[in-house]
N, C-alpha and C positions, 0 to 999 in steps of 0.2 A: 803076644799078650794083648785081649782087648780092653783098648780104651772103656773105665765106667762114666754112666752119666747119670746123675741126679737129676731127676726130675722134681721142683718143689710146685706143690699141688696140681697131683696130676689124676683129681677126677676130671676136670675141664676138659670139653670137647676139643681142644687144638691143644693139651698134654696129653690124651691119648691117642691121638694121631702121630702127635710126636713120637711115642713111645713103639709104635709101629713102625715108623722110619726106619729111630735108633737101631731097632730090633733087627729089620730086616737088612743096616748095615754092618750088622755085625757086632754090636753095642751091648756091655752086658746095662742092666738097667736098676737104678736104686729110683722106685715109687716111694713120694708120702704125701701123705691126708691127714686131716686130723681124726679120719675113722678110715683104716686101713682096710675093713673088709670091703667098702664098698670098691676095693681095686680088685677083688675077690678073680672076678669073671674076665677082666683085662690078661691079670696073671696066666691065668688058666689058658686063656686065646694066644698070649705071646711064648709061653712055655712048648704047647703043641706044634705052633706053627714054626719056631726058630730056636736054634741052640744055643740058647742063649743063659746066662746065673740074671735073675731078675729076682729081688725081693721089695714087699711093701712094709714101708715104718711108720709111725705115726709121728706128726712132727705137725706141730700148732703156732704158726707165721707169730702171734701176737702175745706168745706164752715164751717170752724175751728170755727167761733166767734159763730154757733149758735148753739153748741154742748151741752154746756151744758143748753142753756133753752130750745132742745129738750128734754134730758133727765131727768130736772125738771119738767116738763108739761105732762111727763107721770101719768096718772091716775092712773092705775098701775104699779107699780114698778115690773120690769122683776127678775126672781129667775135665770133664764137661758137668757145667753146674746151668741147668736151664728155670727162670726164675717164671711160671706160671698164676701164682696165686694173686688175687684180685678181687675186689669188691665194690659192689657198686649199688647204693638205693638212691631214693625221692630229695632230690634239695632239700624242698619243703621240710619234709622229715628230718634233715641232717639238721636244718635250722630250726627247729621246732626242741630237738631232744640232742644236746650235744655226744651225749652216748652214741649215734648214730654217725657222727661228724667224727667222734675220736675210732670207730671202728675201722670208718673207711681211711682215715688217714694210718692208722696204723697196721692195717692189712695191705694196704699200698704202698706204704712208703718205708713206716718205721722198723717193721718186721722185716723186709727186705736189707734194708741196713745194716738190722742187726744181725742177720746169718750171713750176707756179703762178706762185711767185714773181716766176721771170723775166716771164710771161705776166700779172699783175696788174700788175707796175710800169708796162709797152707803156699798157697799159689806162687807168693813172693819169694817165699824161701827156694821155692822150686824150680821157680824161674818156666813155668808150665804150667797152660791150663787155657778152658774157656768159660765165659761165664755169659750168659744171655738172658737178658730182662725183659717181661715183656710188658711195655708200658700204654701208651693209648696216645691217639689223637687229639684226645678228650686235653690233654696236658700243654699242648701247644699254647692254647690263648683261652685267659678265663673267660668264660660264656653264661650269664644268668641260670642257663639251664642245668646246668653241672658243674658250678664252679668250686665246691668240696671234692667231688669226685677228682675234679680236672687240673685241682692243684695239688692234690697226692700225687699222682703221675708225676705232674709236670717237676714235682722233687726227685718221684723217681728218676725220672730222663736227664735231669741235671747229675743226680748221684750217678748215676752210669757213666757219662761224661765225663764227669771228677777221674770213676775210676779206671778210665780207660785212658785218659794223660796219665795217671799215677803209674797205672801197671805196663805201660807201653813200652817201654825200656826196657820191661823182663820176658817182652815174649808175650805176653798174656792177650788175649782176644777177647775184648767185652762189646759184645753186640747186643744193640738197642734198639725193640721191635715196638713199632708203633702201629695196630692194627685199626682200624675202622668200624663200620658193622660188621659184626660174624651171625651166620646162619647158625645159630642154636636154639634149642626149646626154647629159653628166654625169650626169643625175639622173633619167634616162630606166629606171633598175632600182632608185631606190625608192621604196616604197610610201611615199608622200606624202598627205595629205588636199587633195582636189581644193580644198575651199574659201579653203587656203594659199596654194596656188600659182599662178601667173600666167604666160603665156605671152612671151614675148619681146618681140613684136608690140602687143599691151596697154599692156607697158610704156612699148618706143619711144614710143607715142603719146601716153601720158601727161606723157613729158620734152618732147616737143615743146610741148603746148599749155603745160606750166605752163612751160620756157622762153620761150615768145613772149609771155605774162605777167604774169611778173617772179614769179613765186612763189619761195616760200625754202627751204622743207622739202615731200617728197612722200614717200608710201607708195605702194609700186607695189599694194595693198589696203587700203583701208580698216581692214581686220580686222585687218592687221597695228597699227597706230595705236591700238587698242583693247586687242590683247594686250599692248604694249608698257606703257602708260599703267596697265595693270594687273598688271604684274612688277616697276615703278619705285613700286607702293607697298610692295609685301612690305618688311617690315623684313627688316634685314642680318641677323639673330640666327635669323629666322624661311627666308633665304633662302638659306642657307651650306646647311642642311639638305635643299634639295630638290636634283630628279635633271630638272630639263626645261630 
């Protein structure tokens, strides 16, 4: 019998790579968006190319009350639950209009909680499963630049944490993906230092191998790991002060 995996929000360029992986491991696959057609053309490419059961559902990270009768209504119960969805705009903007501030907090952090939850308790009883978040660098240390963004994360990456002492005694694998810059349209106009950035594809592969196993924490780059490891010692006094 194959392992299912959930993908949550998986138009993102490194959930659809993902879902290529799964596929091609042998994965049957549960996609969702909050507009499923736009998986229309992924379906169609993973169906042709691999024997695989893959359906798309529509499931809305910040429309909290209908979390858990998505995840009761699954026909299959996912073994592997990969956590995708993410959002990110302008400081500025987040500070300017709190709508903007409560979007990204709650695409980030609160919506993830609240399908976790339900999808860790499934887990507990089962004593089986994996669950993988994917959170950001951005979360490590708050930065002028992104500090709304960088502190949804960084609850994310604590929540993950939490739940990975919690469920560790049943078996359960919660890996916690901390990527850097990614090559996507997004970020396709700016001038980024190649040695940062990472391709979509890179990524994917790396969540696959270190979800198959059991790893805890990942850098979609090494260098990322090193840069962080070395902004987490700057003293607070010495760090209010800088502009990176």
């Amino acid at each position: 019998m194959r392992n299912t995996v959930l993908i949550i929000g998986a138009t993102s360029d490194i959930s659809i790579e993902l879902a290529k992986i799964y596929a091609k491991n042998n994965h049957d696959l549960i996609l969702t968006a909050r507009d499923p057609n736009k998986l229309n053309s992924l379906i169609k490419y993973l169906k042709i190319n691999y024997d695989i059961n893959v359906e798309a559902i529509q499931f809305d990270i910040i429309n909290f009350d209908t979390h858990k009768s998505f995840y009761n209504n699954l026909a299959n119960k996912p073994s592997i639950v990969i956590l995708v969805s993410g959002y990110m705009t302008d400081q500025i903007l987040c500070q300017k209009n709190f709508k903007n501030s409560l979007n990204t907090i709650s695409v980030n952090y609160l919506g993830p909680v609240s399908i976790l939850n339900i999808i860790a308790i499934e887990m507990k009883k089962k004593k089986h499963g994996s669950i993988v978040g994917v959170s950001s660098v951005a979360g490590e240390r708050g930065r002028r630049k992104n500090y709304i963004y960088g502190s949804s994360k960084a609850g994310l990456s604590t929540y993950l944490s939490g739940l990975r002492n919690e469920l560790n005694p049943f078996g359960i694998k919660i890996l916690t993906v901390k990527p850097g810059y990614v090559k996507t349209k997004m970020t396709k106009d700016l001038k980024l230092p190649n040695i940062l950035v990472s391709k979509p594809d890179d990524i994917a592969k790396k969540i696959f191998v270190a979800e198959q196993n059991g790893k805890d924490v990942i850098y979609s780059k090494f260098i990322w790991k090193v840069i962080i490891f070395i902004i987490n010692l700057i003293p607070e006094f010495i760090f209010k002060r800088t502009n990176i």
